[in-house]
N, C-alpha and C positions, 0 to 999 in steps of 0.2 A: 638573407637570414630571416628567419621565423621569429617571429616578436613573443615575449615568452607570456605578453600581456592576456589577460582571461577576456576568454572571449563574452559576449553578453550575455548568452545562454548557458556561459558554463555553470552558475548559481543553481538554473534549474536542474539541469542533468543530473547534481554533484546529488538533489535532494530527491529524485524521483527514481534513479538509475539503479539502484538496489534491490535482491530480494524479498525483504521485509518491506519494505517502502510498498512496492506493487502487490505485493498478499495483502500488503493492510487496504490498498485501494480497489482489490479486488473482494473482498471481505464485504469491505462497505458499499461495494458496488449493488447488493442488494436493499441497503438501504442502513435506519438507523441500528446502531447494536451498544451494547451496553460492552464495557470491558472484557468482561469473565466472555461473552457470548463470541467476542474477536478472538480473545485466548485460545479460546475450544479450538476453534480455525486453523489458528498458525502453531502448532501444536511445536515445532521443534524450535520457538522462541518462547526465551524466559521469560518472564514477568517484569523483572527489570530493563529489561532489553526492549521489549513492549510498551514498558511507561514511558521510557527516552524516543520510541522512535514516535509515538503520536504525541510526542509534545512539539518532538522536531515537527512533523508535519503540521499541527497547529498554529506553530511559530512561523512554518512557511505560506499556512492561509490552506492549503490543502485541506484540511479535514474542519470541521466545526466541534468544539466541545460544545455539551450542555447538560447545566446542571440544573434539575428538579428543585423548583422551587419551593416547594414542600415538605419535600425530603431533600437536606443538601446531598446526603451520601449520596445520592439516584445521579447518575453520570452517562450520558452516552455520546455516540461518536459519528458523526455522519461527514459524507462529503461535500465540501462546498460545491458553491459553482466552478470555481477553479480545479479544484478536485475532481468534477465530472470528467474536464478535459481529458485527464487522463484515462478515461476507461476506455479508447479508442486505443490505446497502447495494448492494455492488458488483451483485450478481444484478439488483438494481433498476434499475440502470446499463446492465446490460448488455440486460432486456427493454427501456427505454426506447430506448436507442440502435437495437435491434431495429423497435421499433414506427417512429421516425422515418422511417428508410431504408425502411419499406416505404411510407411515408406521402411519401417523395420529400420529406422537409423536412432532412434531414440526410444527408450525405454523408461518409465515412470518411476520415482522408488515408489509410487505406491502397486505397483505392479510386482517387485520384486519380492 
């Protein structure tokens, strides 16, 4: 019988294995951005939806807040070093999604 105990890796999966999660790592993939400038991005996530998921990833070390010390309003968001890890995912994403569309098995909505 299969032990129903969590495996080690399941922590990371649970927090990286999502849609949002990887636009937001793909987003920052080119480097630091201010909120409103990630918003623009992932255009079919709310705002609220948005401030939970980069605090989750915050919380998980994924991403780095920083705030202007100058200006506190001034907030932006980049990837850790941990964070980088993951742009080896998205790249994977993004040739697969590549290969499909030439292979006419997958179609974009932004194509549609």
């Amino acid at each position: 019988m299969v032990s129903k105990a969590k495996q080690p890796h399941d922590e990371l999966m649970y927090s990286i294995a999502d849609y949002c999660t990887l636009r937001v790592v793909d987003v920052l993939s080119d480097g630091e951005k201010r909120f409103n400038e990630i918003h623009r991005e992932l255009t079919d996530a709310s705002t609220v939806t948005l401030t939970k998921r980069l605090k989750k990833l915050e919380a998980s070390g994924l991403i780095e807040r920083h705030v202007e010390t100058l200006d506190k309003q001034s907030v932006t968001y980049s990837l850790s070093e941990t964070g980088k890890k993951i742009l080896p995912i998205v790249t994977e994403f993004h040739k697969l999604s590549d290969s499909l569309k030439k292979r006419g098995k997958y179609e974009s909505s932004t194509n549609q």
